[in-house]
N, C-alpha and C positions, 0 to 999 in steps of 0.2 A: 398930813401928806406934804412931802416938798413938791418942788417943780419939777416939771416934767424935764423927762432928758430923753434924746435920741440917739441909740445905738446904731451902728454900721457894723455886722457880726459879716464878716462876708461877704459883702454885698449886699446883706439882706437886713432891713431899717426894719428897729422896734423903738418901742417908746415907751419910757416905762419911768419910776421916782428915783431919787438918790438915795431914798431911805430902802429901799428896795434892795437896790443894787450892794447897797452895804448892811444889811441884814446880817450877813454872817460875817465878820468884820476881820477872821482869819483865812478868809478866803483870797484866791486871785484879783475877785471884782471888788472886796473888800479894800484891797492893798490899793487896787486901780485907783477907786475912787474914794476912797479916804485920802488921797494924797500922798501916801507913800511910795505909790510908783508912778512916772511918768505915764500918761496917755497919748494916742496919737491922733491926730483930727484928720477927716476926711476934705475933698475939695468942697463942701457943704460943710464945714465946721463939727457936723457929726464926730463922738468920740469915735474908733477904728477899730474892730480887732481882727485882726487875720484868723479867723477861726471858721469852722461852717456852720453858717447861717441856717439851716434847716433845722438841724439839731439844737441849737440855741430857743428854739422855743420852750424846750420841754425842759431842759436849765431855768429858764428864765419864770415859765411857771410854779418852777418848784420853790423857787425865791418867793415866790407872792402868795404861796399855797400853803409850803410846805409839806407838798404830796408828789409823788412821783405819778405821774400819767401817762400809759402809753397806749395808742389805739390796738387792739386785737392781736392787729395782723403786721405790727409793726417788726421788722426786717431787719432795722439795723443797729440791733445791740452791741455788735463790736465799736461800731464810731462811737454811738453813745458814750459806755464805755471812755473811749482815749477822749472825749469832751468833756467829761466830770473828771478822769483823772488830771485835766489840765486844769480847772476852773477850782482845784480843790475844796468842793462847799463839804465836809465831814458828814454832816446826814444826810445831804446825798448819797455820797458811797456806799453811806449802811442803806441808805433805801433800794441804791441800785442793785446792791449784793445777793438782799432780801426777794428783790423781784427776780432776780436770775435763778434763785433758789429756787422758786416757785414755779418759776417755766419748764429748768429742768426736771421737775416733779410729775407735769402736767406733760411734758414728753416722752416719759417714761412709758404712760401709763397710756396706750392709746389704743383706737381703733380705727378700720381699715375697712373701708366698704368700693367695692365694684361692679358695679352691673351692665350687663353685657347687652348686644344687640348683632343681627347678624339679617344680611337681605342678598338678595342676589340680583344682579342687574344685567340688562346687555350693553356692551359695549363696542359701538362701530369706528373703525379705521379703514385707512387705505394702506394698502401694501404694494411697493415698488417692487415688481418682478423684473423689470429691465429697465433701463435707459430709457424714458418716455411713457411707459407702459404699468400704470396702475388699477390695482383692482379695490373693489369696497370688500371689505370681510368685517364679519361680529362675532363675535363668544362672548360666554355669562363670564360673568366677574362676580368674586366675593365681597361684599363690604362689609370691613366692621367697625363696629364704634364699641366704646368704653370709655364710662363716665366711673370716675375715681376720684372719691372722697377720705379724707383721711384725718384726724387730729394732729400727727405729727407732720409738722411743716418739715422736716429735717426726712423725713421718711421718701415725701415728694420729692425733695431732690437729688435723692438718693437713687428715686427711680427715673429722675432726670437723667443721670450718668451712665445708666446701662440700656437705657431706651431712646433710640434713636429715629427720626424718620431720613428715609430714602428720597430723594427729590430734587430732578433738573441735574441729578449726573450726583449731590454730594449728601453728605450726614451731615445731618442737624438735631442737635439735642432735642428732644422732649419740653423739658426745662420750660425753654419761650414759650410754650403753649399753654402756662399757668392759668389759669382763670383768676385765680388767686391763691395765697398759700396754703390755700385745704381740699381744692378744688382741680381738677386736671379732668378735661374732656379730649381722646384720642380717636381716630377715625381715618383707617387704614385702608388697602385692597389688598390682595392675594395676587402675584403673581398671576399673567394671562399668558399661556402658551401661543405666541406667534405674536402678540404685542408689540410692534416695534420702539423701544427706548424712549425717544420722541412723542412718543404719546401718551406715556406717563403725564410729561410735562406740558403736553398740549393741552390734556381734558384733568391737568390737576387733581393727577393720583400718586397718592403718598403709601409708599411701603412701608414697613416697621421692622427695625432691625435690632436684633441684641448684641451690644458690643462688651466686652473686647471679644467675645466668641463668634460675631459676624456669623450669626443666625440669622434668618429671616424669620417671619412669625406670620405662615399662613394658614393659618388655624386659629381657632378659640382654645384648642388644647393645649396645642403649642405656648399660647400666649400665656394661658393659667398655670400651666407648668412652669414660665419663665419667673411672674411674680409670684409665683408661691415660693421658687428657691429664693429670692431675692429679699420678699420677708421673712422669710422663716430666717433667714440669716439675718435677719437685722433683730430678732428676739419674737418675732409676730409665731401666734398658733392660731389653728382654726377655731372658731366659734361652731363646735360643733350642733345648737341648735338650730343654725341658720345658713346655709340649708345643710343636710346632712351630707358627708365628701362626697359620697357616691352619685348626689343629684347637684353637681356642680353645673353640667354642661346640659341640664333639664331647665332648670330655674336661672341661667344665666344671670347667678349671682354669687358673690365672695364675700365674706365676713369673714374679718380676722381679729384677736384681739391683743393686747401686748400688757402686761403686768409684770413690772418690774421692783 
């Protein structure tokens, strides 16, 4: 082993051998520090490089490993990606290629589950009849929630784009309310006849809209109707053992499944 050396990737300090670092000796870090290219030092004498630092780990473990690693649920293949295309290590590329081969394999071929929930509540407001003059009034209100799990992370944000919540006057994507990339928990109300606007956003109630067709969705029907056009166009069909079509809105549950 030689001595230790400390990178500056970004901002972000690693530490790690020369022997390491020029492992693949045709490579960028190769040229770096073999001496053929210039380096630049940080104000700490750290060698420099203008690159991103986060990414640079999974570079830098494939030098000492010779294995590509990526967590699960890991997000950002395009940077990756432009970070080995810059670092030129050669088995990288074919490892990175190989594992994209695989993802797109494992995207293809997915599944799609949602189950459903539905209560009804009351809800109390006051209502300005004039100038000074308010009254208390209630009506039931619908709640629903929908927990939606899926294999294809790509399918999620798909349903990011056409599914919108209503709230405090604007649209706001679905999207943010990831749990994580396989994982989306939604939880809506239905329109309340004589609700004043204002009290959406007082007692923190969120509508659900489909856009670009600016539907609302106050129903369980409505909503099932919406993702089913939405997968079915994306290559999804029903799993018709579970449950069977007809007891969709009995068993408030969906299984889809996609074979590509």
């Amino acid at each position: 082993m030689s001595e230790p050396i400390t990178l500056n990737v970004g901002g972000k300090l690693y530490t790690t051998s020369l022997s390491t670092l020029t492992s693949f000796p045709d490579s960028m870090l190769g040229a770096m520090f073999s001496g053929k290219m210039p380096t630049k030092k940080d104000s700490q004498g750290n060698c420099f490089i203008d690159r991103d630092g986060k990414i640079f780990r999974y570079i830098l473990n494939f030098l000492r490993t010779s294995h590509l690693d990526l967590p699960e649920d890991f997000q950002e293949m395009g940077l990756l990606r432009r970070e080995v295309d810059f670092y030129q290590i050669q088995p990288l590329i074919e490892a990175l290629q190989e594992k994209e081969v695989e993802l797109s394999k494992a995207e293809k071929n997915a599944m799609l589950n949602i189950s459903l929930d539905q209560k009804t509540q009351t809800v109390h407001f006051t209502v300005r009849e004039a100038p000074q003059i308010y009254s208390l009034s209630s009506s039931n209100m619908e709640v629903f929630s929908a927990h939606i799990f899926s294999t294809s992370c790509l399918f999620l944000k798909l349903l990011g784009s056409k599914l919108y919540y209503c709230f405090n006057g604007n649209l706001s994507s679905i999207s943010s309310y990831l749990q994580d990339p396989n994982h989306l928990t939604l939880d809506w109300v239905a329109s309340v006849e004589g609700l004043p606007e204002e009290e959406y956003t007082r007692q923190n109630l969120k509508r659900l809209w489909v856009v670009p067709d600016n539907k609302q969705i106050n129903s369980f029907q409505v909503f099932v109707e919406e993702v089913l056009k939405i997968a079915m166009g994306d290559g999804f069909c029903i799993d018709s053992s579970h449950p069977h079509t007809s007891d969709f809105m009995k068993n408030k549950i969906i299984r889809l499944i996609r074979y590509k």
